[in-house]
N, C-alpha and C positions, 0 to 999 in steps of 0.2 A: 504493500500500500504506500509507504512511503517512497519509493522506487516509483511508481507510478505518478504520486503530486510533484517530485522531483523535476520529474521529465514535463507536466505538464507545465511548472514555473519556471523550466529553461525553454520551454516553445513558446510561453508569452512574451518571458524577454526577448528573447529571439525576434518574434513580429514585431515587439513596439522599437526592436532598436533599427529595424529595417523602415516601418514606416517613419521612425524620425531622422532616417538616413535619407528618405523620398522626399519630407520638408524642406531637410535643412540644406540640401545639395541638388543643385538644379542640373545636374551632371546626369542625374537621371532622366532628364525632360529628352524627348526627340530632339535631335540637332540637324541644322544645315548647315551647308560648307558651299560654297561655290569656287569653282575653279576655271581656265580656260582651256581651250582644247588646246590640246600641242603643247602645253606649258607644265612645268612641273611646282606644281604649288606646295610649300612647307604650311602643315597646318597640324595643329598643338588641338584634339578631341578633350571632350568635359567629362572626366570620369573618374570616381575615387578611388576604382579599381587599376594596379597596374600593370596586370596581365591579361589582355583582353584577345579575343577573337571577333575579327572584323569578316560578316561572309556578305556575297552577293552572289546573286542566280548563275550572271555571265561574268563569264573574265575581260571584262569591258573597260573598270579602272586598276590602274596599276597603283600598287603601294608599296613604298620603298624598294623602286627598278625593278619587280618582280609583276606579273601578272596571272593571278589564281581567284578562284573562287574564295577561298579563306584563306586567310592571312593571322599569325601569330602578330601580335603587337606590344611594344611597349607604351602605354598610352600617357606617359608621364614624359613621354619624348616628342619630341616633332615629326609628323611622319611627313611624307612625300608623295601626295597621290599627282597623278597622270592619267588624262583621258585621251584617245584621239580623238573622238568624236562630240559632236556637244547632246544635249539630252537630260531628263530629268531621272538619277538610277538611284538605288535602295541600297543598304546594308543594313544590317541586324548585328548590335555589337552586343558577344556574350560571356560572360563568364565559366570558366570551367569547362567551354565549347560547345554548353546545349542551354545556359539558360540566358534568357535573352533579355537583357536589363534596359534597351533604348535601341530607338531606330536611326539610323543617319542617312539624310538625304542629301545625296551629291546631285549638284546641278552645273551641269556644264556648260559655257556659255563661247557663243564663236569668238573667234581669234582676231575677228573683224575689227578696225577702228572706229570712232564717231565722229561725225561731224558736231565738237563743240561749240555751241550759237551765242546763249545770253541774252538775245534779241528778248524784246517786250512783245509781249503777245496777248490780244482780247480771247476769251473764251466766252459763246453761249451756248448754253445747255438747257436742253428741255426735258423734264422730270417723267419719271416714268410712275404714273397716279399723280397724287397732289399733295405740296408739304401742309400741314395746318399752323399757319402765323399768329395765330389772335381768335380771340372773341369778340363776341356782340352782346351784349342782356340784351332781349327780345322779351322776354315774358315777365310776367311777376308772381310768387308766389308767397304768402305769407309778409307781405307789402317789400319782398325783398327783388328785384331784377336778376333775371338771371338766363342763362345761354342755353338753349337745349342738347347744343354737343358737349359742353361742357360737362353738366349735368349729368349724360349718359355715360360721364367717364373718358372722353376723347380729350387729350392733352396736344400742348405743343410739341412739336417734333415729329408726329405722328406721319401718315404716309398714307393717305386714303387711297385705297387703288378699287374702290367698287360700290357702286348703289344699288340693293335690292340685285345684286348680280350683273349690274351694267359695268363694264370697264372706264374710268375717267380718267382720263391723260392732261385736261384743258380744265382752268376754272370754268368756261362757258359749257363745259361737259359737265362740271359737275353742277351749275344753276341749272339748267335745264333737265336734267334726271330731276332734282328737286321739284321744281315745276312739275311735273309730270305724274308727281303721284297724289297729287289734288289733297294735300296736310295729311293722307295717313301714314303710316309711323314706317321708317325707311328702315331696311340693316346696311350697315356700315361696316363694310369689311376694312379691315387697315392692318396696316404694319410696324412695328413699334419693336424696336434694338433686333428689329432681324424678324420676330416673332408675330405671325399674324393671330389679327383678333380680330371679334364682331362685336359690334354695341348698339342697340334700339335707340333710336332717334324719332323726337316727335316732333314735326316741322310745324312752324305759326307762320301766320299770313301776316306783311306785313303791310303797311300804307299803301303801295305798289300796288297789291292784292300778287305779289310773289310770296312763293315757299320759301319759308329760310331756316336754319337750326343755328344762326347765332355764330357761324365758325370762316376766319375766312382763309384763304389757302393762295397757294402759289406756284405758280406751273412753269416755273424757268427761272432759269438765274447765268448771271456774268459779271463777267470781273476781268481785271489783269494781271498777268503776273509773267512767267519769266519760261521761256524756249531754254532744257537744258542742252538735250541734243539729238540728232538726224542719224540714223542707221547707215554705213556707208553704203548701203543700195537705192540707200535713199527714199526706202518704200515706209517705213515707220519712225515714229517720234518721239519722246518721253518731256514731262511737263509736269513744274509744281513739287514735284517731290513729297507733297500732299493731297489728300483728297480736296475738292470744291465742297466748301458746305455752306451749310443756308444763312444768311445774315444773325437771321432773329434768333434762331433754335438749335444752331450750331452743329445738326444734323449733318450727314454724308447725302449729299443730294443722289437720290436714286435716278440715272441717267437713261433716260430714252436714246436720244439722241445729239450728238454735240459738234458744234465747230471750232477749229483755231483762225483766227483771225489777225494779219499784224496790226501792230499798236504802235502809237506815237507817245512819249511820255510831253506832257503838256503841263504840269504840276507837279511839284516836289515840297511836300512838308518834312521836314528834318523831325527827327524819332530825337527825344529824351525823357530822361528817367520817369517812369511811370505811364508816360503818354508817345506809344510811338509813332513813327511816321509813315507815311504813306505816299506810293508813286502813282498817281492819275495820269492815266491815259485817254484815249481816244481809237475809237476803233469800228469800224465798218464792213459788214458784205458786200460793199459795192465797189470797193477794193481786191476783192478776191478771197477766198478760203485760201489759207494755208493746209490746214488738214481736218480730215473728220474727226473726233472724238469719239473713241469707241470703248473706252471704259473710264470709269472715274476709282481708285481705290485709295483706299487710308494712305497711299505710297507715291501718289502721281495723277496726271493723267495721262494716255496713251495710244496712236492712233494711227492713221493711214495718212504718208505726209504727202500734198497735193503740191508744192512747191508754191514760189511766193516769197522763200527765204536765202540772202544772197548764199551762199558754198561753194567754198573753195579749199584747196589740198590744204592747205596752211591752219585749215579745220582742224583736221584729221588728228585725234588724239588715239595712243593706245588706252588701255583699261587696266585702272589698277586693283588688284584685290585687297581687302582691310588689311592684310596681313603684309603688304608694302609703306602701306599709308606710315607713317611716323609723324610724332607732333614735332612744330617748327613751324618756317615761314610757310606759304603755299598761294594762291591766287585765286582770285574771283572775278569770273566776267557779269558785268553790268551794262546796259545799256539804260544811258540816262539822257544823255545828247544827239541820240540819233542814232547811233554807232557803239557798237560792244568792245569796249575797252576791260582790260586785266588791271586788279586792283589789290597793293599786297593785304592779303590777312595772316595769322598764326592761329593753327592747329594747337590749338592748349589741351585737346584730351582727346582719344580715340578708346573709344568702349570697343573690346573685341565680343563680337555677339555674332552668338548660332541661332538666332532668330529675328524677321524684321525689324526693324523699329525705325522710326522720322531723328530720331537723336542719336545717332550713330558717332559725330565727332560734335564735341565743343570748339569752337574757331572765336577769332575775337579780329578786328580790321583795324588795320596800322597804319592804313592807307591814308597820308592827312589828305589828299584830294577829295576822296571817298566821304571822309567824314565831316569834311565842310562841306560839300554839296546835300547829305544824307542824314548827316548824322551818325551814320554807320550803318544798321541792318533794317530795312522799312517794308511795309508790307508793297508786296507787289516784285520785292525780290527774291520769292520763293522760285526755286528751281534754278538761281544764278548757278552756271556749275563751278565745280574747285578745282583748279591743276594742284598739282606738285609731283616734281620731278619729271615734267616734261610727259606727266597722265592726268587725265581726268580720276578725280576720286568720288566724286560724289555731289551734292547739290544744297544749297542752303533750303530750309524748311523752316526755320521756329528764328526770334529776335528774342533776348531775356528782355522784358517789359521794364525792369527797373535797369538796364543800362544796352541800349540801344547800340551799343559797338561790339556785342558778343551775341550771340546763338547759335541754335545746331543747326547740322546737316546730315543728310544720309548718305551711305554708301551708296556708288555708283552701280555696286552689283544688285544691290535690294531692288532697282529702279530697271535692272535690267531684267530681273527675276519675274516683274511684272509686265513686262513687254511684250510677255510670250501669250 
């Protein structure tokens, strides 16, 4: 009997020390790695363990000048993977050789250069359903005013994509579904952090003698911001280095369909502490699409490039992976005058991450030109890209709100990962 509590309170400790081995080490989580084809990338894997087994299906990447399905490793080393081909491939990294503690995704990406731009660039975007901005009190109840989407539980940020089962892309699609069902009570299909819901809505007649439930929405949106760069085939684009989201609600606009448009910067407010600044442009379809926009994600936008933007060889940048990047001086293209000029900044910290993220390096701008025209980092120069060392690294995305001459950027491979 004691023999057997024995064993059962060495298999409790056992679990609780492995799941606080899962808390407190993220070395367990899935990792990605990117690498380029033809290139032999050193990359340092997250694992507490030091003797690991790296398998994959095919013997497609090489690690450490060998090419096998499994591979013995030291994980507390640098390895050396090598692809020839580009491609998105698996490994399964195990312990002991059969148990399998985390996945790693290798993504291989071509060997290609990019045409780096900077160019200012308009974006519009047409929403796919309708964002919800605001309310209305329409009614009254208990001598109090009040909204009937509100009421039924519809919030801002929301993402109405259906009336009673009608699909609505256009605010005038969704007034006229309303109209249509002469005040009885509509469902409202929507979508809210990913997850769709339904909520009963009771529409009131207003002055007009129109339907309404009190809620008002928004079926597009544009802005400007910054061209990082052009695929040397010239056929796709990358932009922003963040998603486009909604003024009011701060939403990821759910994209139907979108254009890139060039822009003129015509105003410049200089960004300081706590209040930053902002590049206004000007921008037109009657000047031509630069390119389609065909997805919007937390990491960019990205799209089919129609031409419109000047390139030339003098573009042409290689690709650098995080694992070159080092903090120090480095550069940033801007266009403020018409013309994409290089501006110096310093790499003050590079986060090594096996998973996306918009904050990949902290950078700060040294540039005294830069910062008397700017301020330093303003909105509208999201997606400016970064050289150092004669590659493109990555793209600016974020300004710190209390000191306008530092913010982050992302890796240039995250932005390519999303290209595809």
């Amino acid at each position: 009997m004691k023999i057997k509590n024995r064993c059962a309170y060495f298999f409790i400790v056992l679990l609780f020390s492995v799941m606080a081995a899962f808390a407190i080490y993220p070395s367990f989580c899935d990792e990605t790695i990117n690498i380029i084809a033809g290139q032999t990338a050193s990359v340092k894997i997250e694992s507490i363990f030091t003797n690991v087994n790296l398998k994959q299906k095919e013997d497609i990447i090489g690690v450490n000048g060998e090419f096998s399905t499994a591979y013995k490793v030291n994980a507390k080393k640098s390895l050396n993977f090598f692809a020839k081909k580009e491609g998105d491939f698996d490994f399964t990294v195990n312990i002991y050789n059969r148990v399998v503690f985390k996945h790693l995704k290798v993504n291989v990406i071509s060997n290609e250069k990019l045409y780096v731009c900077g160019d200012a660039i308009g974006v519009k975007v047409d929403t796919s359903g309708v964002i919800a901005v605001g309310f209305e009190p329409l009614g009254v109840s208990g001598g109090t005013e009040y909204s009937p989407a509100y009421r039924a539980g519809i919030r801002e940020g929301d993402i109405v994509k259906a009336i009673n089962g009608v699909a609505v892309d256009k605010a005038s699609e969704f007034r006229e579904v309303l109209n249509s069902v002469n005040g009885q009570k509509v469902q409202i299909l929507l979508v809210r952090e990913g997850k769709p819901m339904t909520f009963t809505v009771y529409p009131i007649i207003n002055g007009s003698g129109n339907y309404q439930i009190g809620l008002w929405v928004r079926d597009n949106v544009s802005g400007i911001g910054t061209l990082t760069f052009v695929t040397q085939d010239k056929k796709y684009f990358g932009a922003l280095g963040h998603a486009i989201t909604d003024a009011n609600t701060h939403v990821t606009v759910p994209m139907k369909k979108g254009v890139l448009l060039k822009a003129n910067v015509v105003k410049i407010t200089k960004g300081v502490s706590k209040a930053p600044g902002e590049l206004r442009g000007v921008f037109s379809s009657r000047k031509g699409v630069c390119g389609d926009v065909l997805s919007n994600t937390e990491y960019g936008i990205y799209g089919e490039y129609k031409g419109g933007i000047e390139l030339n060889e003098d573009m042409l940048y290689p690709i650098a992976m995080q694992n070159e990047i080092t903090e120090g001086p480095a550069g940033i293209i801007v266009t403020l005058d018409d013309k994409a000029e290089e501006y110096a900044i310093n790499i003050i910290k590079v986060n090594k991450q096996n998973k996306i993220s918009t904050k990949s390096m902290l950078i700060e701008v040294t540039d005294e030109r830069l910062i008397e025209k700017t301020g330093g980092i303003v909105r509208g120069m999201s997606g400016c890209p970064i050289i150092q060392n004669g590659k493109i690294v990555g793209a600016v995305t974020h300004v710190l709100v209390n000191n306008p001459q530092r913010g982050y950027a992302i890796f240039i491979e995250w932005m390519l990962n999303n290209l595809k």
